[in-house]
N, C-alpha and C positions, 0 to 999 in steps of 0.2 A: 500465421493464424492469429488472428484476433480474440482472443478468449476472455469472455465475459462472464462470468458468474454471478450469482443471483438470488435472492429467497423472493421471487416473486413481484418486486419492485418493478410496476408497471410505470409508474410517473418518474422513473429514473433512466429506465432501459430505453424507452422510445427516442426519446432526446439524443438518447446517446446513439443509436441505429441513425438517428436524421442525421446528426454529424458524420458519421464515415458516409453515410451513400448520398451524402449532396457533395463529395469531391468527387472529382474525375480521377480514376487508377483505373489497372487492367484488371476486371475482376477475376480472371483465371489467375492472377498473382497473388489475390487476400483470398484468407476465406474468412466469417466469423464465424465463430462456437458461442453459443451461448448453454450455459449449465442453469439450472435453475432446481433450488434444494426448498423453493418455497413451501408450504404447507398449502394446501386449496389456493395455488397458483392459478389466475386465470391472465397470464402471460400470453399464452398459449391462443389464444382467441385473438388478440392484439395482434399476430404475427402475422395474421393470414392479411394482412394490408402490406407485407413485405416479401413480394414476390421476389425472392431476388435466389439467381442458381447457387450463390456462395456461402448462403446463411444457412446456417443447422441450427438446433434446439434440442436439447438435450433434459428432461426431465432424471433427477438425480432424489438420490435418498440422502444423503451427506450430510453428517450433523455439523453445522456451522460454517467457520471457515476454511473447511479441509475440500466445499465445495470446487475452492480454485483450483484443486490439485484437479479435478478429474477435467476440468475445462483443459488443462494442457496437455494433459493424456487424450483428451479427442479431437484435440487438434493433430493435424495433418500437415502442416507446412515445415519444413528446411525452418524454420524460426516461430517461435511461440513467443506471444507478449501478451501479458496480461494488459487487460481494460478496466478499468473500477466500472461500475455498473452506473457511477453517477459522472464519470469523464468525460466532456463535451470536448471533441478533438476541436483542435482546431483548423481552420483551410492549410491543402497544404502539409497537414503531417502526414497522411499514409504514403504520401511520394517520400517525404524524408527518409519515415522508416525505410522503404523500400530501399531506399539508396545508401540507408548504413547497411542493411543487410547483406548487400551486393559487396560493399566495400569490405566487410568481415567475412563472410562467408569462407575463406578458406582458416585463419587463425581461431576462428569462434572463442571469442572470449565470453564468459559469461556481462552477460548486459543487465545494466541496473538505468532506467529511464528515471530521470530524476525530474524532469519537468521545470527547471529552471528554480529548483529548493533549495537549491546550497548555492555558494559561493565561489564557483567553480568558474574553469572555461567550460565549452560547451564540451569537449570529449576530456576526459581524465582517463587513461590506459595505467591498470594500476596492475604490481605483477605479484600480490598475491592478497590475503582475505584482512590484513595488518593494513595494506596499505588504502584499500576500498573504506574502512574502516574510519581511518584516518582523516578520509575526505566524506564522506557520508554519515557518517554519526549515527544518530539515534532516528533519520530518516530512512536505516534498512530494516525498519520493521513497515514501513508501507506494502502493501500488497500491489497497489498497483504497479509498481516501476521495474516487477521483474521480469526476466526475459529471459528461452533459455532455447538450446539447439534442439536439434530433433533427435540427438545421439547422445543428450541427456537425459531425455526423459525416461526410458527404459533402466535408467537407475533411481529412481523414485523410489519405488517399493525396496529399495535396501537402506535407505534412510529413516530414522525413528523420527517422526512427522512432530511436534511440537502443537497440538492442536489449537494454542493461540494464534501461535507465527508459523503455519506450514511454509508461508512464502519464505519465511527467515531463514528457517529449519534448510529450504530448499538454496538458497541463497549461499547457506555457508559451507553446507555438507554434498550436494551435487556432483562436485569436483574439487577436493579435498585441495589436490596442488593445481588450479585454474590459475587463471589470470583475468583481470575484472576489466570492465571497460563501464563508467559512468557517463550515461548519455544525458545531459543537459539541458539540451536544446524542449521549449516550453512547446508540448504539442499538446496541453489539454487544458480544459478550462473546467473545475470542480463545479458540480451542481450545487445548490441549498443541500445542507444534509441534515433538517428539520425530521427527526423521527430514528436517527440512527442510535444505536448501542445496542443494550442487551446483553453485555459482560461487564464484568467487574473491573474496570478502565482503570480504578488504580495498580491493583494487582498486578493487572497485567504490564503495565509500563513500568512499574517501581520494583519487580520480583520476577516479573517471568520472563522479559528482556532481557533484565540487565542478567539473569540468571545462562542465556544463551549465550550472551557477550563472554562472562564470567568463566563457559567451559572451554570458550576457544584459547583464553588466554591458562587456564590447567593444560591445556594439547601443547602449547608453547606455539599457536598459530596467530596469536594478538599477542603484543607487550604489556604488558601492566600500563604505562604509561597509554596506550592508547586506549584500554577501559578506562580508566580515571579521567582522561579528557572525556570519552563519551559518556560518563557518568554524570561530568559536572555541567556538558550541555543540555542534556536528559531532564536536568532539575528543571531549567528556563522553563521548558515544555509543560514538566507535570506542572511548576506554577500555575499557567498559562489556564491548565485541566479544573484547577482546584478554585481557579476563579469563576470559570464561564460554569463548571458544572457544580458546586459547592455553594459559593457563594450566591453567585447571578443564574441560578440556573434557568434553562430559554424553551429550548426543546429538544435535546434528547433523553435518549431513555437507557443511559447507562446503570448500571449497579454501580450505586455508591456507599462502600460500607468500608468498616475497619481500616481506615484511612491512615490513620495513626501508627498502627499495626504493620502493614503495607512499609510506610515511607523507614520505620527502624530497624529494619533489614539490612538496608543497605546504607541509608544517609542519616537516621539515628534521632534523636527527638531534639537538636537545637536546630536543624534543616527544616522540619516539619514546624515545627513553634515559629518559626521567621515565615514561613510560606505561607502560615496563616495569617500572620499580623501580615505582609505583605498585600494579599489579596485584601483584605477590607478597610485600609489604605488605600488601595486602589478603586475599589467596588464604585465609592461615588463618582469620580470621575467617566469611569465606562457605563454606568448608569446613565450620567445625562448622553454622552456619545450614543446609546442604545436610542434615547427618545427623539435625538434631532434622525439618527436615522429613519426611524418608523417615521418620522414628521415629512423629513425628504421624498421618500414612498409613495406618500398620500399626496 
């Protein structure tokens, strides 16, 4: 199952639906779900140009991102992978999948599809949530790369869902003593994501992550050493956050507030003081990189 979730995003879904069904697969072997928690969605109108026996649509109430959860509950296949709503596959990946699923299908390890993010070979078989950790970092809060058996999903509703990160939530607590398998191999190409946010972006990466990270290692199921390295790569990123969305802001429409607040939680006010003088240090240089862009374009 292919499981796509959604608030409605027409100019994201389509693209994505053109990429799976201009490859050749067996379609009795995919199906897609699409969930959609939009508010006066007219998704639904779009669809009827996609005749195809495999595709369902699913109209949902879900506030936020707890959407994805129900997309994998209405899937139906031996294998649930989530799709980001803006993931352009590329040629070529639904045979791969197919062919890891075939190859797994009896050890079912939990799959995390990385997309060629990390630094990795293309399979990492890691044997238990310390060691996925290890190799994945601060990229197990994506929603898209997770993946889960069909003999999981019926333990969902015994997990207390984390409604920033359900994918996280789901990720670490699904199968307590699992064994992970990081799938590598690059099968999707990100759309523009002009228009995205709508939560508190610091919060959430500087407090309510690392706060998931935090209880695994209270469980004694991460080392301290392996939050402290995922802490200190985590910072790179919110950098990363505090430039493009603080600094140079472009287009999206995250909540930006109490930034200060957020980062002394965890990393304390001489982190936060360097990441500001860092970014506007940097601001001119990505500056003029922004304008020879738009110039290229044109």
């Amino acid at each position: 199952s292919l499981c796509i979730p959604t608030n409605g995003a027409v100019q994201w879904v389509l693209p994505v639906l053109d990429s799976i069904y201009r490859q050749k697969f067996d379609l009795t072997k995919v199906e897609v779900v699409i969930t959609d928690n939009g508010k006066d969605s007219q998704l639904a109108s779009y669809l009827k140009d996609y005749d195809y026996p495999n595709l369902r649509y699913i109209q949902t109430s879900d506030e936020g991102f707890m959407n994805l959860v129900t997309s994998l509950k209405e899937g139906n296949g031996l294998f649930r992978k989530m799709i980001n709503h803006r993931s352009i596959l590329v040629d070529g990946a639904i045979e791969k999948m197919l062919d890891m699923v075939e190859q797994y299908k009896e050890s079912q390890p939990i799959i995390y599809c990385s997309s060629g993010m990390i630094d990795t070979p293309e399979i990492v078989e890691c044997k238990n949530v310390d060691e996925l950790l290890q190799n994945l970092s601060y990229w197990c809060s994506l929603s898209a790369g997770i993946g889960f058996w069909k003999n999981d999903i019926s333990h969902i509703d015994e997990i207390d869902l984390n409604v920033m990160f359900p994918n996280t939530s789901l990720l670490f607590h699904i199968r307590e003593d699992a064994h992970y398998l990081i799938w590598n191999y690059t099968y999707q190409i990100m759309a523009d994501d002009a228009g995205k946010g709508g939560y508190d972006v610091f919060n959430t990466f500087t407090v309510v992550l690392l706060d998931l990270v935090r209880d695994l290692c209270a469980s004694g199921r991460v080392s301290t050493q392996t939050f402290l390295k995922l802490k200190k790569q985590l910072l790179s990123f919110v950098e990363g956050l505090y430039l493009s969305e603080v600094v140079m802001p472009a287009k999206h429409t995250f909540i930006i507030k109490d930034v200060k607040q957020n980062m002394m939680v965890y990393y304390g006010a001489y982190y936060y003081y360097w990441m500001v003088v860092k970014s506007y240090i940097k601001a001119p240089f990505w500056l003029v990189v922004r304008v020879l862009q738009r110039i290229t374009r044109k």
